[in-house]
C-alpha positions as CSV (number, residue, x, y, z in Angstrom):
1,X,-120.7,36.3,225.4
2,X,-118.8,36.3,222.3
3,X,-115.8,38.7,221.4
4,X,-118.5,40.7,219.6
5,X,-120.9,41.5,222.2
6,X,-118.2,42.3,224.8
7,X,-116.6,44.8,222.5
8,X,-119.7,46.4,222.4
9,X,-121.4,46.1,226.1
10,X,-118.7,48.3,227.3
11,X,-119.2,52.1,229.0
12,X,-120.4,55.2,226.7
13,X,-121.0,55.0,223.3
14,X,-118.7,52.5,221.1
15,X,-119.1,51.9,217.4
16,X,-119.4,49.8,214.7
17,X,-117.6,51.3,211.6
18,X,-118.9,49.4,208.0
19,X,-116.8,48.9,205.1
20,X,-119.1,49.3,202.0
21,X,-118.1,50.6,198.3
22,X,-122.0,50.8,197.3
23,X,-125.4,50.8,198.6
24,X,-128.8,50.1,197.0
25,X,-129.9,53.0,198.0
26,X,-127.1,55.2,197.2
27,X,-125.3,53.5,194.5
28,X,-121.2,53.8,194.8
29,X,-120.2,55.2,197.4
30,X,-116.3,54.2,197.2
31,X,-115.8,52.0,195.0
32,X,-111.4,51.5,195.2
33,X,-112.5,50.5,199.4
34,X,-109.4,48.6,200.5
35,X,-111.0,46.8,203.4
36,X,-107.6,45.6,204.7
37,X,-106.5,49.4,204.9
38,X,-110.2,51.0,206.7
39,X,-110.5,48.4,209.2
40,X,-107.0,48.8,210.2
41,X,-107.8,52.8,210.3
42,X,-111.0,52.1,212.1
43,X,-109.3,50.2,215.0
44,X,-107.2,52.8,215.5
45,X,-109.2,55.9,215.4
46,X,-111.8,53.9,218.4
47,X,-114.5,51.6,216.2
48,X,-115.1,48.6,218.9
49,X,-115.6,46.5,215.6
50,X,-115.9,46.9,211.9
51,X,-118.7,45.4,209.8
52,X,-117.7,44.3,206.3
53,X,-120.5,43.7,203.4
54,X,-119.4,40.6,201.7
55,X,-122.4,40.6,199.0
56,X,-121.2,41.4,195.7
57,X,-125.3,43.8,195.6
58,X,-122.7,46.1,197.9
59,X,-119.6,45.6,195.6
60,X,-118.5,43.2,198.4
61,X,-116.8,39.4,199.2
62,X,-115.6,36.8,201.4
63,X,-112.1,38.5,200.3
64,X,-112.6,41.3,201.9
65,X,-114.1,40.0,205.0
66,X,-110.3,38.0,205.0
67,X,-108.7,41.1,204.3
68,X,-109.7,43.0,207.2
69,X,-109.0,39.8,209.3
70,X,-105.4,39.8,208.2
71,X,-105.4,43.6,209.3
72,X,-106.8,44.3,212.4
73,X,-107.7,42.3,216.0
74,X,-110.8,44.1,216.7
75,X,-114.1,41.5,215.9
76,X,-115.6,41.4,212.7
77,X,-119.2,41.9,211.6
78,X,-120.4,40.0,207.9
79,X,-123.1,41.7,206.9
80,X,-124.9,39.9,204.2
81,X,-127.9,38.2,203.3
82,X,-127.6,34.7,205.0
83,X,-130.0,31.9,205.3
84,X,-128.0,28.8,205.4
85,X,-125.6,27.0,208.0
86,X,-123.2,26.4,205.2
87,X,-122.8,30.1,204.5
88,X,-122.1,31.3,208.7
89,X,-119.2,28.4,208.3
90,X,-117.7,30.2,205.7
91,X,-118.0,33.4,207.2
92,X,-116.2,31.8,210.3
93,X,-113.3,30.6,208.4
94,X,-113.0,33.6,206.8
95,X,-112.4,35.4,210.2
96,X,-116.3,36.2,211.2
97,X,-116.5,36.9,215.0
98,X,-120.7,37.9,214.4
99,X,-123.0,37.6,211.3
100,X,-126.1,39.6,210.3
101,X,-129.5,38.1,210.8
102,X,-132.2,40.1,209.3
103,X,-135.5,39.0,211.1
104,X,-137.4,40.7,207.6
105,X,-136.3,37.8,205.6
106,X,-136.1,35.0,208.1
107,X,-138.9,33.2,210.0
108,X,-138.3,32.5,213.4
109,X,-137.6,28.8,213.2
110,X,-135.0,29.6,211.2
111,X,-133.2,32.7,213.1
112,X,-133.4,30.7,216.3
113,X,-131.6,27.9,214.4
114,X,-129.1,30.4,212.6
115,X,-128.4,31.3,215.9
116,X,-127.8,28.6,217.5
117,X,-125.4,27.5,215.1
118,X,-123.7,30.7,215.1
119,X,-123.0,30.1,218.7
120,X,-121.8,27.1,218.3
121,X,-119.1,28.3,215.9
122,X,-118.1,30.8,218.4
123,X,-120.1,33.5,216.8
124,X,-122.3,36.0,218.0
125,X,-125.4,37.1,215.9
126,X,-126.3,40.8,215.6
127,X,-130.3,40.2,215.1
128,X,-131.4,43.3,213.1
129,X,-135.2,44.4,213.6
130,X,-137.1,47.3,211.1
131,X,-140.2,47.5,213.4
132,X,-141.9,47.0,216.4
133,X,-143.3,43.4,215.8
134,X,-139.3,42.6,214.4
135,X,-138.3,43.3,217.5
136,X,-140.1,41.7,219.9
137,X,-139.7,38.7,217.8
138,X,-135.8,39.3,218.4
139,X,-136.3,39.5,222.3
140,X,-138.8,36.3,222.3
141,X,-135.6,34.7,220.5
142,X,-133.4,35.8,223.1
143,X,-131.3,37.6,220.8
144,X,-127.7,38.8,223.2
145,X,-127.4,41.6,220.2
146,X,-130.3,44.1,218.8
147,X,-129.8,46.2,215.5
148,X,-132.3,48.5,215.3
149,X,-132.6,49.8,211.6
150,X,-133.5,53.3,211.3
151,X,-133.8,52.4,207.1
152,X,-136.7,50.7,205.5
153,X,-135.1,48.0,203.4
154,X,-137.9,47.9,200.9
155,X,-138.4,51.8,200.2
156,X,-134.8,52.6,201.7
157,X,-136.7,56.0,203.5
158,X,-134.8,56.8,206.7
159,X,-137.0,57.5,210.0
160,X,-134.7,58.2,213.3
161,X,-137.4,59.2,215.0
162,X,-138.8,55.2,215.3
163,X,-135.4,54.0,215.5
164,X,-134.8,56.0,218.7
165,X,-138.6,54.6,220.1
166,X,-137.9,51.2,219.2
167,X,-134.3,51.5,221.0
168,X,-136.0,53.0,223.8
169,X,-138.2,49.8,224.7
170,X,-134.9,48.1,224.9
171,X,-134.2,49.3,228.3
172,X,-136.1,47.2,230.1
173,X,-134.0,43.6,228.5
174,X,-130.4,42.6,228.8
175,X,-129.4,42.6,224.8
176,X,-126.7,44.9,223.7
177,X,-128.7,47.3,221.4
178,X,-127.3,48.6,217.9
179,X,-128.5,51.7,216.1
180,X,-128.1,51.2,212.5
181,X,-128.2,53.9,209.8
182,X,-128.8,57.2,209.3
183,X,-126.2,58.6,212.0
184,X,-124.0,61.3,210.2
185,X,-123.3,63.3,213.1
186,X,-122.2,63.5,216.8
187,X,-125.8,64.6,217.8
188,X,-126.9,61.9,215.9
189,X,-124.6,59.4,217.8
190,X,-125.9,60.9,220.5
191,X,-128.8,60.9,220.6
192,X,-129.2,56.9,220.0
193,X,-127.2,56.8,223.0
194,X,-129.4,58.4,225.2
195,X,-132.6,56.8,224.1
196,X,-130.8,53.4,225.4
197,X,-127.9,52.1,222.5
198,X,-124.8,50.6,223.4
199,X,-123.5,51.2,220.0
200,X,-124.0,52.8,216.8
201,X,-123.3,51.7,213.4
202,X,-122.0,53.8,210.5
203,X,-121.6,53.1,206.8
204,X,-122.3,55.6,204.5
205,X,-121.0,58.8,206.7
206,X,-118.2,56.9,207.0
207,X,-117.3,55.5,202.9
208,X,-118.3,59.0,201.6
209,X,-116.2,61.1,203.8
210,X,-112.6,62.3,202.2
211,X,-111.2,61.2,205.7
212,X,-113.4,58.0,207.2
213,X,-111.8,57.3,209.9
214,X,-111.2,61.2,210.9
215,X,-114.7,61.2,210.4
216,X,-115.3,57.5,212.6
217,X,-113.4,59.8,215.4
218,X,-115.4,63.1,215.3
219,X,-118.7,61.4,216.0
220,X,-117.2,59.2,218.8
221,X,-115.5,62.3,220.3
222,X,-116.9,63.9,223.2
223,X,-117.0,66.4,224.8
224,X,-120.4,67.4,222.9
225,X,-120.6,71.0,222.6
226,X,-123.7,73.5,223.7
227,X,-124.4,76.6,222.7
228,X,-127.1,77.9,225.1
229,X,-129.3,81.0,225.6
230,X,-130.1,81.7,221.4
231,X,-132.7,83.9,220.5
232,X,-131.8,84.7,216.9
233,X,-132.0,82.8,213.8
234,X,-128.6,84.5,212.8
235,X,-126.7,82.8,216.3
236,X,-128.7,79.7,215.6
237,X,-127.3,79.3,212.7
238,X,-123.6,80.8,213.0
239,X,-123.5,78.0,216.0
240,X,-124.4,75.0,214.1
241,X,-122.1,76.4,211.4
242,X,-119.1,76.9,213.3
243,X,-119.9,72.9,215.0
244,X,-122.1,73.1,217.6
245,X,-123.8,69.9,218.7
246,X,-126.6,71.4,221.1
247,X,-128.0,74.4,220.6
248,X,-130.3,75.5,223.7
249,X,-133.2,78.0,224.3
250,X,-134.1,79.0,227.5
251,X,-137.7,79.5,228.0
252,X,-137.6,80.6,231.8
253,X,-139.8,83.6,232.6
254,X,-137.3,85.2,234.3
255,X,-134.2,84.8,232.5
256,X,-132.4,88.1,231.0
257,X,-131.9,85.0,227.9
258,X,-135.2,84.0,227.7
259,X,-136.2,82.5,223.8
260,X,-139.5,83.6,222.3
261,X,-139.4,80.0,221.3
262,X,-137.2,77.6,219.9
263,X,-135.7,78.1,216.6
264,X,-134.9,76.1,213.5
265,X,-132.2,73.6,214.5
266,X,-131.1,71.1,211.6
267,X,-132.7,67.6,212.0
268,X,-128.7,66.4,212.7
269,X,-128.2,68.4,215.7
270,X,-130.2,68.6,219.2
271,X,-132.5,71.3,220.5
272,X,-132.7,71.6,224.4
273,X,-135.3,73.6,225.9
274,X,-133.9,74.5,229.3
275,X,-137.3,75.6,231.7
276,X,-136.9,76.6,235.7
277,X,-139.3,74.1,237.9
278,X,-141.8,72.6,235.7
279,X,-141.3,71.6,232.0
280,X,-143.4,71.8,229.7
281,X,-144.1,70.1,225.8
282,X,-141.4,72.6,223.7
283,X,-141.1,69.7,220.7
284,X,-137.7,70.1,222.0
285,X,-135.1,67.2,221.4
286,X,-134.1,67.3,225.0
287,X,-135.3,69.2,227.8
288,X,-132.8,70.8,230.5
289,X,-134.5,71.0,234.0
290,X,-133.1,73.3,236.7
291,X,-134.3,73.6,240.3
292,X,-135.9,76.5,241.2
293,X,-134.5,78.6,244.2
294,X,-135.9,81.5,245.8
295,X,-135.0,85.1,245.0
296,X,-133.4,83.4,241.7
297,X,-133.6,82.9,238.4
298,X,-133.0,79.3,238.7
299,X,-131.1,77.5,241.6
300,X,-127.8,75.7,240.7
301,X,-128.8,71.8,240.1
302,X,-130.3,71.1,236.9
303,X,-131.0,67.5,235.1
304,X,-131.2,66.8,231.3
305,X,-134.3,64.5,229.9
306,X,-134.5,63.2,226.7
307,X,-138.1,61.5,225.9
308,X,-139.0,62.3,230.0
309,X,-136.1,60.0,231.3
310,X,-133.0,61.6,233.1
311,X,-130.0,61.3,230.8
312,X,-127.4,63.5,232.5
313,X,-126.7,66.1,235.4
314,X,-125.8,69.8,234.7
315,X,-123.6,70.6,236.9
316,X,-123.5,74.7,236.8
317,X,-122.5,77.9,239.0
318,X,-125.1,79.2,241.1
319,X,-126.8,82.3,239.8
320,X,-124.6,85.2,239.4
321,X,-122.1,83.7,242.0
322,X,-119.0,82.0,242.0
323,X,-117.6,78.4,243.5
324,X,-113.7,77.7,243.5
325,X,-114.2,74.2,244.1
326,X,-116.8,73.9,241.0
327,X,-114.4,71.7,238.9
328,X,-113.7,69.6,241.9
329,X,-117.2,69.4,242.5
330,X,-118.4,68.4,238.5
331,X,-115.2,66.1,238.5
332,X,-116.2,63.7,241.6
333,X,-119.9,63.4,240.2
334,X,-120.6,60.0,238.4
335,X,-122.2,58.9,235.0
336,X,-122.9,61.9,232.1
337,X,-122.2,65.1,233.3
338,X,-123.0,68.8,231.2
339,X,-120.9,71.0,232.7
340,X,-121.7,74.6,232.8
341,X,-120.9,77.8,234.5
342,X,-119.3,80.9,232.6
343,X,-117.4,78.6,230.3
344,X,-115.8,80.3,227.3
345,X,-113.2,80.1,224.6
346,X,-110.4,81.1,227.1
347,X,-111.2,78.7,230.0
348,X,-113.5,75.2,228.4
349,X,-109.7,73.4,227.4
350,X,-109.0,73.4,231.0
351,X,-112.2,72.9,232.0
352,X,-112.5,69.7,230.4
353,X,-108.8,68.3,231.2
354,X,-110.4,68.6,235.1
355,X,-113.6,67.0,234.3
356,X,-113.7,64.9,231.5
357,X,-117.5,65.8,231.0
358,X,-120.0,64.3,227.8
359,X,-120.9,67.7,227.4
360,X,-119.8,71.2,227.8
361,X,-122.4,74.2,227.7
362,X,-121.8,77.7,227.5
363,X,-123.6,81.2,227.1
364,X,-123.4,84.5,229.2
365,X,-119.7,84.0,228.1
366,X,-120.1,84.0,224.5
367,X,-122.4,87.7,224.0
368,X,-122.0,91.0,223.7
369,X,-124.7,91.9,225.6
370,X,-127.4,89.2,227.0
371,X,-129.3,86.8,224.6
372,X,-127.5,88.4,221.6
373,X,-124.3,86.2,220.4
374,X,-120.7,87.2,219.6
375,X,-120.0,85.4,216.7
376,X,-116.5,85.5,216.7
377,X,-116.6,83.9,221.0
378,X,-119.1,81.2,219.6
379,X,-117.0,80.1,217.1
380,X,-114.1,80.5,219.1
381,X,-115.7,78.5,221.9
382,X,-116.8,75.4,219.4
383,X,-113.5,75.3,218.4
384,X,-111.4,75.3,221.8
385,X,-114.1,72.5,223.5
386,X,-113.8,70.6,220.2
């Protein structure tokens, strides 16, 4: 495995920040870039590598590939259009540690040979697949690196919701998988990490934020943040206003919280629909599963799904009842962990210096009286867990 691939194969999430000054899909998008300055800002606010554009259709060169060479250590994606051996060489001397190889405008006699070559240089090849047929050409390739484009390159439509399907079938194959495009959020990053990425990568967020790598950091930064047992509109929206990654309807029979149904949530956040026993179809984003236990509402142990496979454990209080060893308890348990049990604004910083969880979920604590929010706790919640 090259540099490339092991910066990327490593635990949680890791990302792939892109230094671009225009798109042809969204024209300029920062056109002064100084890809010597970014990358260096990139390293150092988490990015496992940084992708630089070096065709002039993206305002870009093999300059600027050298320029973030000279700046930073982290590998080094060109991105480009490349269909000769002559071209990866100059990409290598130019500090390359990985080159793009879009599978929609090669054949696969000449990928595998790309490839090859790459390899030989020392260079991994980030194999970038549109749709299904893409990618299992990649896997019959034996591609050690997967993009999986969310963005049409020949109507430039965005359509996550194939992206995540397509990442999804990677589970089963030993690649290191990529989500490219349309991430602009945490619960965007997220959510390609729980259909199966190892990585994300994000451009345009990035280039057209006042702060990129402020903005780099806030979708890598966890814990995500939950705002659980809505049944207005209003809270729906004051949550997701004041930064709430998950917003949650509970759809239990016998919950004092229980959701007529779920609400609007914005296509860049995540809906849970959180059900006691048995689950059922809510065209909820992800669904939150909690045992059921006799004489009450629901019993303490709860698992998240997203697309029917277990993502996460809840790790909660049991129903109206306390546990002084619950931070102890959500602390020794391994891989993602929600954590969950009468967390508010005055306790979730301490809460999540014990446990360290991916996600922090909250709601008797933030109402003034059950199922109707305190807008003033929810935003003070989002804030303290953020």
């Amino acid at each position: 495995m090259g540099r490339f691939r092991d910066a990327l194969a490593g635990p949680g999430l890791s990302a792939i920040a892109e230094v671009k000054r225009r798109s042809p899909s969204a024209g300029d998008l920062r056109p002064d870039a100084d890809p010597a300055r970014l990358a260096a800002q990139f390293a150092n606010a988490g990015a496992a590598a940084v992708s630089v554009l070096v065709d002039e259709r993206f305002g870009g060169s093999l300059a600027d590939l050298q320029a973030a060479r000279a700046a930073t250590t982290v590998p080094l994606l060109a991105k480009g259009f490349f269909r000769e051996e002559l071209q990866l060489l100059q990409l290598k001397l130019a500090g390359a540690d990985a080159v793009l190889l879009l599978l929609r405008d090669l054949d696969d006699q000449s990928a595998g040979g790309l490839a090859a070559y790459a390899r030989e240089l020392g260079m991994d090849a980030l194999v970038e697949a549109h749709d299904a047929d893409e990618l299992h050409r990649a896997v019959a390739l034996g591609a050690q690196v997967v993009g999986v484009n969310a963005r049409d390159l020949s109507t430039f439509e965005i359509d996550r919701d194939v992206q995540l399907e397509l990442v999804a079938r990677m589970r089963r194959h030993d690649a290191v998988v990529v989500a490219e495009s349309g991430i602009q959020t945490r619960a965007q990053g997220a959510a390609a990490e729980l259909a199966g990425a190892d990585a994300v990568l994000v451009g345009s967020a990035l280039m057209r934020a006042d702060d990129p790598a402020a903005k780099l950091g806030e979708i890598l930064s966890r814990p995500l943040v939950k705002v659980c047992g809505l049944t207005r509109q209003e809270d729906v929206d004051l949550a997701v206003e004041a930064g709430a990654d998950l917003l949650g309807f509970i759809l239990a029979e016998a919950s004092p919280r229980r959701a007529p149904a779920l609400l609007d949530v914005p296509v860049d956040r995540l809906s849970v629909a959180v059900f006691v026993g048995e689950a059922q179809d809510a065209g909820a984003d992800l669904i939150q599963l909690y045992d059921r236990e006799e004489g009450r509402v629901r019993g303490r142990e709860a698992t998240l799904f997203f697309n029917g496979e277990p993502v996460a454990q809840v790790i909660d209080l049991p129903w109206e009842e306390s546990d002084p060893l619950h931070l102890q308890r959500a602390a020794a348990v391994e891989g993602r962990v929600m954590l969950a049990g009468r967390l508010g604004p005055e306790n979730v910083r301490d809460a999540i210096r014990a446990v360290r969880p991916w996600a922090v979920d909250a709601a008797s604590q933030l109402e003034s009286k059950p199922g109707i929010k305190d807008h003033d706790k929810v935003r003070a919640f989002v804030a303290a867990a953020r």
